[in-house]
N, C-alpha and C positions, 0 to 999 in steps of 0.2 A: 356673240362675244359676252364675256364675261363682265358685268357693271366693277366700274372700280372706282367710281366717285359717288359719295353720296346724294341724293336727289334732294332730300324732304330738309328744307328750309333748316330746322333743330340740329340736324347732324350735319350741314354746312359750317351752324355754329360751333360747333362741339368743336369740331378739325381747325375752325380758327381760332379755337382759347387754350389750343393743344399748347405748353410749354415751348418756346422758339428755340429751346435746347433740344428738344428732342428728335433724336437722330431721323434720317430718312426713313428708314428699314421699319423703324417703330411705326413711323405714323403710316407707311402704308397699310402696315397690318391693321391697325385701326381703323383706316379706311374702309378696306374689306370685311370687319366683320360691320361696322354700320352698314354697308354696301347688305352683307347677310341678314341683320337686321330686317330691314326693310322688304327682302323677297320672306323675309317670313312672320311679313305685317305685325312686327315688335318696331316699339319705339327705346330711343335710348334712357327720354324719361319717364319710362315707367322701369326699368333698371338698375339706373345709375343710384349711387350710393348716397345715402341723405347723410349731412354735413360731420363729419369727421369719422363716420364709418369709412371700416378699413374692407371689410368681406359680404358686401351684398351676396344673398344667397341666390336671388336672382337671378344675375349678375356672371354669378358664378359657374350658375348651372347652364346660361345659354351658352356661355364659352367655351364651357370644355364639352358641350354639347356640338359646337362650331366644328370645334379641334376632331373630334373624335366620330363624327359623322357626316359633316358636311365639308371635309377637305379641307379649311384653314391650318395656317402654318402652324408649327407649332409651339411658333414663339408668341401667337397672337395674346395669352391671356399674362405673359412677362410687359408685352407693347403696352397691355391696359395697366395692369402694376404702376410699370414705371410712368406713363403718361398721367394717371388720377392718383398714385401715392396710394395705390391698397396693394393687400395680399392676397389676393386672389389666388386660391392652391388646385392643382389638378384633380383629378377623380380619386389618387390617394387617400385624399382628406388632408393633407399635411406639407409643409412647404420644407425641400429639405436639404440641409446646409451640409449631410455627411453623405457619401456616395452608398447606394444600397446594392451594389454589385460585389460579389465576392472578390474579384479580382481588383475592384475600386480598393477596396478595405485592408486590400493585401498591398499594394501601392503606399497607401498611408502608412501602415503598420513598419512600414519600412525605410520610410524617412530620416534621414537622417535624425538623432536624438539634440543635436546642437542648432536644429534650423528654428529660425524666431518664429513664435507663435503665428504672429501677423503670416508671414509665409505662408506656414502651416493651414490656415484656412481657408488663403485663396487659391492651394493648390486642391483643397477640398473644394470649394466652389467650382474651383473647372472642371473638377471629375462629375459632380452632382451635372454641370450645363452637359459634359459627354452624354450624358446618361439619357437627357431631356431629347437631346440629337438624333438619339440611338446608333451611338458610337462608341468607341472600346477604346482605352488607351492601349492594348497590346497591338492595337491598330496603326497607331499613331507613336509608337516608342523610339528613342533611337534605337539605333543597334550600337554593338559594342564600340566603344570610342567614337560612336558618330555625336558630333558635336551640335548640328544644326540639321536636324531632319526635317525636311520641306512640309510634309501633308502635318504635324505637329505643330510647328511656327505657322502654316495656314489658319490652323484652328484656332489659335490664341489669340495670332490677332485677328478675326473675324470674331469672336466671343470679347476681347476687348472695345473691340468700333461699334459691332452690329447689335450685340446681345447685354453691353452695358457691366460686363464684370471688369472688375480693379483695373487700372493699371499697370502699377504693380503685379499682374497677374504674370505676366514674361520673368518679372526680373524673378519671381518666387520658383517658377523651375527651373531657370535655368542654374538659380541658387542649392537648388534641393537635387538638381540630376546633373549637375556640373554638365549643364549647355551653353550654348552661345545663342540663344534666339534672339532674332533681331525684330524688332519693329518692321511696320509698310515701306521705310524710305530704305530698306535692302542693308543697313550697313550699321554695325558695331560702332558706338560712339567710346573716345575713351578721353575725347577732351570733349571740355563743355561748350556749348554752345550760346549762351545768353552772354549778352554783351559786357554785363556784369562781370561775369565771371572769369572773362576773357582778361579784361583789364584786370583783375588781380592775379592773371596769371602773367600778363606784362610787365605788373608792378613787381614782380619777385626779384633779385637780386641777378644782376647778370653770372656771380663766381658761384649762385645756389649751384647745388649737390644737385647733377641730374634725376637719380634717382630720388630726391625728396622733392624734383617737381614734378615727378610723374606722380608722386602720391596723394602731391597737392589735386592734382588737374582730375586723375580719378574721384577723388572724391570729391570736388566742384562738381563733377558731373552724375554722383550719385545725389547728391542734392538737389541736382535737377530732377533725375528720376522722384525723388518725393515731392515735389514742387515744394522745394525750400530755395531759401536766397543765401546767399553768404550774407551778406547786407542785413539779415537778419538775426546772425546770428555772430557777426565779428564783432570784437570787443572795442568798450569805449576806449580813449584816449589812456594810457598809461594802466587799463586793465590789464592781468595776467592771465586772470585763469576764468573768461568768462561762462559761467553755470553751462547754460544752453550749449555754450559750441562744446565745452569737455563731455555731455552726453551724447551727442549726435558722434562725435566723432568713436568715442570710445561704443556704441550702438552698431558702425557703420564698419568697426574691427571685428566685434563682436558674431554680428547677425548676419552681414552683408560681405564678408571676403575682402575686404580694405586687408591692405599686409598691417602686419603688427607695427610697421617704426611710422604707421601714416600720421599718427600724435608728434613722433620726434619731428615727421616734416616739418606741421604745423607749428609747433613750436618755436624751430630753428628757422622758420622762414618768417614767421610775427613777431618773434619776441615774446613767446607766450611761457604759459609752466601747466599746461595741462597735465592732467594726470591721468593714473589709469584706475580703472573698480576699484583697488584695493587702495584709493586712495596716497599713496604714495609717488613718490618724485623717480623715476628709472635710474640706479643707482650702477649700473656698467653705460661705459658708453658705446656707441654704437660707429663710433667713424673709425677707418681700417689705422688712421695715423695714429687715434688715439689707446687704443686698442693695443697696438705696438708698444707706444710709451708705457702703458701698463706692464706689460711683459720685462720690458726694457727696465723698471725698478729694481735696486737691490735685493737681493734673497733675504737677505738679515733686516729689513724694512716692515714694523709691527705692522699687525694686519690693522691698527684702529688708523694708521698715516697711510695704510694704503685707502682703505676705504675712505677716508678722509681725500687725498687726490682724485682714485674714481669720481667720487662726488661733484669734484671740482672740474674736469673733463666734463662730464656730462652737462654741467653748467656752461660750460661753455658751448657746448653742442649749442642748447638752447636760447644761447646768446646771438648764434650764427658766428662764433669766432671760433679760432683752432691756435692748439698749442705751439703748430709751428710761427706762428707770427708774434706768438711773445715771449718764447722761448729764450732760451738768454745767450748770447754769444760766448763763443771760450773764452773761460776766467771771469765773463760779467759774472758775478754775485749777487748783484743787488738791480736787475735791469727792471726800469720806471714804471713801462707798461703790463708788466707781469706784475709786477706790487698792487700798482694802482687796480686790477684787476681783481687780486687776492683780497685785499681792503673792501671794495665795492660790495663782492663776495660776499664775504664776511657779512658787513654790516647792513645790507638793504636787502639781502636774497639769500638771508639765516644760514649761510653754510656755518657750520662748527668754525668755533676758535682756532682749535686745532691745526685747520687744513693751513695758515701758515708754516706754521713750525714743519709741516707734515711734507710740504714743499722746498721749505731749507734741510731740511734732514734727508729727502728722497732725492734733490738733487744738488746740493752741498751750496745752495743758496745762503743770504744773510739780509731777504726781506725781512722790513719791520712795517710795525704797525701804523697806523694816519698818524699819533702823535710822532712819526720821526725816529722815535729810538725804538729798541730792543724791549721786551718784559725783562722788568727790574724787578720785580719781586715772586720769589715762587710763586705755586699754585698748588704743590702737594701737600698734605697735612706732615707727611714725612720728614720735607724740607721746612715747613715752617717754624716745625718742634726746633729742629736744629738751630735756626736762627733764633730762638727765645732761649736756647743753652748756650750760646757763644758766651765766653767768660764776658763781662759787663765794661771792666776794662782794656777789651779789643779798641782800637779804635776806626774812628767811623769812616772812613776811607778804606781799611782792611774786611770789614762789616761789607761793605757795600760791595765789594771783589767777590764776596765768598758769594752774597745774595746773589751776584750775576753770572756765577759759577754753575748756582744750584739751578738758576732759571736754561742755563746753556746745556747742561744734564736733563733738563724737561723736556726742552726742544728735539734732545736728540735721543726720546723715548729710556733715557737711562734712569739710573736712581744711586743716589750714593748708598743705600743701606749694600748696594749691590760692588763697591768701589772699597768704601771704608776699610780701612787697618785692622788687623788681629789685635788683641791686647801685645801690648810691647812689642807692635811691628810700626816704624817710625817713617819708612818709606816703602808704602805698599805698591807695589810695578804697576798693577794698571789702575790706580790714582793720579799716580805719576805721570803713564803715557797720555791719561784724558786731558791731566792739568795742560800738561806741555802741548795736544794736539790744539785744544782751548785757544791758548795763548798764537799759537804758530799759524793757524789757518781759520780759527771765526771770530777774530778781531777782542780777544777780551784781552784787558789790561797785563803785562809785562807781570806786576808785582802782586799778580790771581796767586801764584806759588808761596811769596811769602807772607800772601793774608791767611793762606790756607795750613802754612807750615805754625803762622804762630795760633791761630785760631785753636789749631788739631795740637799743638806739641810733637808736631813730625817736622822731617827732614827733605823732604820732595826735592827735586834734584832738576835743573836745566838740562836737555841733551847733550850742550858740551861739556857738561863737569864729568870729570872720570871716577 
């Protein structure tokens, strides 16, 4: 029989200062070449590598002397690598990290151009272990639309347990040849499994968007695959946009096959304002209600109040709130939750000025601002010039009609250069129609007409005078 424990006192010790990480597989092999050692009266110290030497030449030459004459395996001189931390290289001379088979190189060359580096080298690494094996991957390929070929996932994970490569080594093909290889326990994860992780998928809201918990729960569990924590990466108390998680996440859309709205989940499901590379806020939203309301706006509705509402959808996406619930009832004009909403907006989560007016205009709303009232003074240089021309003796009661005329023309994307009279036309029709719509349906004062008739030297006219 073949010896397979070592005899000589030295290499009993050697095997018991072997790392307690080191796999079975390794230290047998270790085993047997001391075992070899010894039938060919060499000792291990007179070999072994003196203190932070990586490549005894020794060392080097009895092993692959082992491998290539005496029948050791020939992973034996990987088992010494990874057990003493050197680089021990084959009869090559050269330890090598890119596949030197034509067909290896043709594999690569054909990788997809968008798969992450990181990928990229450990699906090199597996082809260089093929190679070591003396095995082919045309051996080992799916075939067309096979998703999970047996003798493939054999080898990957036997190269991940027994031979010490990534990981990550499964998830990078199956990422690069769109497979499903699973792991030794037989079965595709796609919720997580650490307790952690579990409980924040407990913690999510019972009305969440199922699809934005499966995106959550995905990516919980591609966390795992990196040995990350959420725990490590969830933001403090009242943070928005913590560093760390907006790169993993937006890495993990990127690199790794996460759907693109897996940031909106997050988002909408924390409270968050992640963003994506190009540094920006998603500026369409993404839920089918809201999506609708868009469509559902006016055609004659400028594009800066539509983008101005998008905005404000999408805010809310990430709020976890939706426009049906603060929407406003037939005829409400002014409903509390929707203000108080648009205000918050505004002033804590920098949406535009704007998106007010942009929402009483888009849907014939009459929110105002936290102080209570309406903008009383323009904002155009247009309308400003105008009020600095009003004759001096207007008085100030009529002054103030016309100011709140001009700011009700702002709101509703107009402009009076666009309104105003011909020379010697005293009652221009759609001055007239705005004044009167003004007065009739968005609450400004009765006597707007005749601050406006004496200010201008016109005649503007009630709908019931004939």
């Amino acid at each position: 029989m073949r010896q397979t424990t070592p005899l000589l006192a030295e290499h009993q010790t050697v095997m018991a200062q072997l790392p307690k990480t080191l796999n079975r597989s390794y230290r047998y092999k270790i085993s047997q070449f001391l075992c070899h050692l010894e039938q060919q009266g060499l000792r291990w110290s007179a070999l072994a590598p003196a203190a932070g030497e990586k490549r005894p030449a020794a060392l080097e030459t009895a092993v692959n002397t082992a491998i290539q004459d005496h029948g050791l395996n020939k992973n034996t001189r990987a088992a010494l690598n990874r057990g003493f931390n050197l680089t021990l290289v084959g009869p090559s001379g050269q330890v090598r990290l890119t596949p030197a088979l034509p067909e290896h190189q043709t594999v690569m060359a054909q990788l997809p151009k968008t798969l992450d580096r990181s990928y990229r080298a450990k699906i090199s690494r597996f082809l260089c272990h093929l190679e070591q094996q003396d095995q082919r991957w045309s051996t080992l390929a799916p075939a067309a639309d096979e998703k999970r070929t047996a003798a493939l996932e054999a080898a990957v994970n036997t190269a991940i347990k027994d031979h010490g490569l990534d990981q990550n080594t499964r998830a990078a093909l199956n990422q690069g040849f769109n497979l499903t290889l699973v792991g030794p326990s037989g079965w595709v994860r796609l919720k997580p499994l650490l307790a952690e992780h579990q409980t924040v998928m407990a913690q999510l809201p019972q009305s969440f968007d199922h699809r934005y918990r499966s995106y959550i729960s995905r990516f919980l569990y591609l966390l795992e695959q990196q040995d990350q924590l959420w725990s490590a990466l969830a933001p403090a108390a009242g943070e928005k946009r913590p560093a760390a998680l907006e790169a993993v996440v937006n890495a993990a859309m990127q690199h790794h096959g996460l759907d693109p709205s897996t940031r909106a989940a997050l988002n909408n499901g924390f409270n968050l304002a992640l963003v994506g590379p190009s540094g920006q806020v998603r500026l369409a939203p993404v839920q089918p209600e809201h999506q609708t309301v868009m469509a559902q706006l006016p055609k004659s509705l400028s594009s800066a109040y539509r983008s101005n509402i998008s905005r404000f959808l999408c805010h809310l996406e990430q709020q976890g709130q939706l426009w049906s619930a603060l929407a406003p009832a037939a005829g409400d004009r002014r409903p509390a939750a929707l203000e108080t909403a648009i205000n918050t907006a505004i002033q804590e989560k920098r949406l535009d000025p704007g998106t007010r007016a942009a929402l009483n205009h888009g849907f014939n709303l009459a929110l105002v601002g936290p102080s209570g009232r309406p903008q009383l003074t323009p904002v155009q240089p247009e309308h400003q010039t105008m009020m600095a021309q009003l004759p001096e003796s207007l008085g100030r009661s009529y002054r103030y009609c016309i100011s709140r005329f001009l700011c009700h023309l702002e709101q509703q994307d107009q402009r009076w250069s666009v309104l105003a009279p011909f020379a010697d036309d005293i009652r221009p029709a759609a001055l007239e129609a705005a004044v009167n719509t003004a007065i009739k349906d968005h609450g400004l004062a009765s006597h707007t007409r005749a601050a406006i008739n004496r200010g201008f030297m016109l005649k503007l006219k009630a709908p019931s005078w004939r």
